[in-house]
N, C-alpha and C positions, 0 to 999 in steps of 0.2 A: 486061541481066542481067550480073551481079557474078560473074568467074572469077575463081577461084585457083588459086594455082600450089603444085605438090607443096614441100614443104618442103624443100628446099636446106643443103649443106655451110656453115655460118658459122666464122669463121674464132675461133680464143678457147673455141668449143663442145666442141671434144674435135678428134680427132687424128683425119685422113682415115684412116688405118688401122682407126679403130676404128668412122667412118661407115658402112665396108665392111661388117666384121665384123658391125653389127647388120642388115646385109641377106641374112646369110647364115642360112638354117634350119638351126636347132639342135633336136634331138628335146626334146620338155618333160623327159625325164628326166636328159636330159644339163644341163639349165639347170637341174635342181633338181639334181644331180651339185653341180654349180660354185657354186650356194648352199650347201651341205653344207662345202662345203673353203674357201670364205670364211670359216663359222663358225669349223673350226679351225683356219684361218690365225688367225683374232682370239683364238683361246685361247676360247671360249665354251666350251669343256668339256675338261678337265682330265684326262691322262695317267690312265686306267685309269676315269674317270667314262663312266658309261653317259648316251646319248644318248637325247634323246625318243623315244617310239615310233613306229613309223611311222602311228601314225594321228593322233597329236600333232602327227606332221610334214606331215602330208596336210591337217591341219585347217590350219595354219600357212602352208602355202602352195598351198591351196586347189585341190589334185590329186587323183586317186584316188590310193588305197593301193598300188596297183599300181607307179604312177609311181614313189611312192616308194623301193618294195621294189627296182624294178631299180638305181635309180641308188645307193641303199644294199652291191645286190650289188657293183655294179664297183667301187668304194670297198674294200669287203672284200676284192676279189678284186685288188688294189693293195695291202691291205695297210695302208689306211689306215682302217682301222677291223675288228674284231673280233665276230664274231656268236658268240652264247652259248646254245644252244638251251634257251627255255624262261626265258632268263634278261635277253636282249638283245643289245642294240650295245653297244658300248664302243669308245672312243679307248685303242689300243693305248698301251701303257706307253713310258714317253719309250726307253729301249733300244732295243726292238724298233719303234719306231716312225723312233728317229734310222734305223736300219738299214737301213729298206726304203726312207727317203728317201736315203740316201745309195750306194744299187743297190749294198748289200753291204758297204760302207765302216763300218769301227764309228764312231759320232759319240756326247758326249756332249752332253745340253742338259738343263736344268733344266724346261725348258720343249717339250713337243711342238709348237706353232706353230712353232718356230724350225724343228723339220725338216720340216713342210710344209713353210715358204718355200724349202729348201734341195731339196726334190724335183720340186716346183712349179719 
């Protein structure tokens, strides 16, 4: 009988820091959280453009709506996104977005990703 052995640190694969960190549980809504702010790190949706729905984003990443809805709140409740009742999400306007990235500091950017990376 053929044993195998658990898959093992290789070195070139990624950063022992970061072998750790995928051993560590993270709630499903905090890892859809951190897909979320990837997005707009990448600029995928543009200062004052509203963001799919949460059930667009449930289909998307193949969660209940729920998941969604919390990791969506902690995002708002950061500041890093705007809810609109009746109306949606929305990627806060580059101002108020540099603002709450910079814990108060006024920043100006043409672009909101830049003040993700700058809060982030």
């Amino acid at each position: 009988m053929e044993t195998t052995s658990p898959p093992s640190f290789r070195p070139g694969s990624g950063s022992r820091r970061a072998a750790r960190r995928s051993a560590v549980f993270a709630p499903l809504y905090r890892q859809i959280k951190d897909l979320l702010v990837e997005s707009l790190r990448r600029g995928e949706w543009m200062p004052g453009a509203a963001i799919p729905s949460e059930t667009e984003l449930a289909n998307r990443f193949q969660v209940s709506q729920g998941t969604v809805r919390k990791a969506i709140d902690e995002l708002a409740s950061e500041n890093l996104l705007v809810r609109r009742q009746g109306k949606g999400t929305f990627v806060p306007p580059t101002a108020a977005f540099c603002s709450a990235a910079a814990n108060g500091r006024a920043r100006t950017s043409r672009h909101a990703s830049d003040c993700v990376r700058a809060r982030l």
